[in-house]
C-alpha positions as semicolon CSV with decimal commas, in nm:
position;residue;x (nm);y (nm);z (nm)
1;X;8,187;4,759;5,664
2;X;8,232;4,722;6,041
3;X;8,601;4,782;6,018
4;X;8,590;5,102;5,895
5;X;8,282;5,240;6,124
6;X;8,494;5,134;6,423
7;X;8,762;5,291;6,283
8;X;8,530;5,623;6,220
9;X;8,404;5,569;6,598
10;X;8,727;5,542;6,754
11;X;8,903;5,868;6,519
12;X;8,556;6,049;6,600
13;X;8,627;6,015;6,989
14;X;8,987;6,093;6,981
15;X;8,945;6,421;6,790
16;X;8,688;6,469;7,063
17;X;8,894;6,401;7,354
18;X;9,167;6,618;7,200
19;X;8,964;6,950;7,097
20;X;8,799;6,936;7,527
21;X;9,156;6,855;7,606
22;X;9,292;7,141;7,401
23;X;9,009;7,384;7,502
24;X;9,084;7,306;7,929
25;X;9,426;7,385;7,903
26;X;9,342;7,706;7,711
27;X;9,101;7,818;7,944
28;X;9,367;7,740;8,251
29;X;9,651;7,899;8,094
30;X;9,402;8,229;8,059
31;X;9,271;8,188;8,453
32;X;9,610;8,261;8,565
33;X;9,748;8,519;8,305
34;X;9,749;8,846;8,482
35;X;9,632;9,122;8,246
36;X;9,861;9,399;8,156
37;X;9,605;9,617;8,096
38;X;9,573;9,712;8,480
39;X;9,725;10,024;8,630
40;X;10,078;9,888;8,889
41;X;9,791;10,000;9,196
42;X;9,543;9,699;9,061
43;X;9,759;9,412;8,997
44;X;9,875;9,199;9,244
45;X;10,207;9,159;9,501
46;X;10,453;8,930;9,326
47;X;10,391;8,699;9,652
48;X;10,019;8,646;9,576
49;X;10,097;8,354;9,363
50;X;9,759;8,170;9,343
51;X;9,551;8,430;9,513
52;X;9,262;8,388;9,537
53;X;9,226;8,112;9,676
54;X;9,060;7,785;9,557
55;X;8,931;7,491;9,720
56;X;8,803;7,459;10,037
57;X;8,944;7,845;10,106
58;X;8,754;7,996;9,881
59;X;8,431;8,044;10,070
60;X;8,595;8,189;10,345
61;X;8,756;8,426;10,123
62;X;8,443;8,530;9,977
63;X;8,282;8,526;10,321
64;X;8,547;8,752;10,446
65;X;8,501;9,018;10,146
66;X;8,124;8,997;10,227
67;X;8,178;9,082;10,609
68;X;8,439;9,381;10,524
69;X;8,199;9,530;10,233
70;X;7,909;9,511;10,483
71;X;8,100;9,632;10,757
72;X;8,251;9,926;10,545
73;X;7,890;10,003;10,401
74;X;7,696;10,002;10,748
75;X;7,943;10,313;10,905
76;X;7,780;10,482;10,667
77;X;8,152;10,568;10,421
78;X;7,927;10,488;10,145
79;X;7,652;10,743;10,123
């Protein structure tokens, strides 16, 4: 009887492994795909290859966008 519950144990955890595995690499693959959907004005230079950025860049990025949508909203372009 304990053979076969390890057995069940260890198949249980390898299916698991492999479905969160599976489901990563999915969700990866669609980060990066670049819809077609968007008009040739939306979608990015062919040199922005992994724009935005991540890491330890990507706060600064964001910061930046901040600054320039506060700066472009307080000349008053907005109202």
């Amino acid at each position: 009887m304990l053979i076969p519950l390890a057995l069940l144990t260890v198949g249980f955890f390898a299916v698991v492994t492999w479905v969160l595995r599976g489901r990563k690499h999915r969700l990866a693959a669609a980060v990066t795909e670049v819809p077609v959907m968007l008009p040739a004005d939306d979608l990015p230079p062919a040199s922005a290859v992994g724009w935005p950025p991540g890491g330890r860049q990507f706060t600064s990025y964001v910061d930046n966008g901040f600054a320039a949508l506060d700066a472009y909203l307080s000349e008053g372009y907005a109202a």
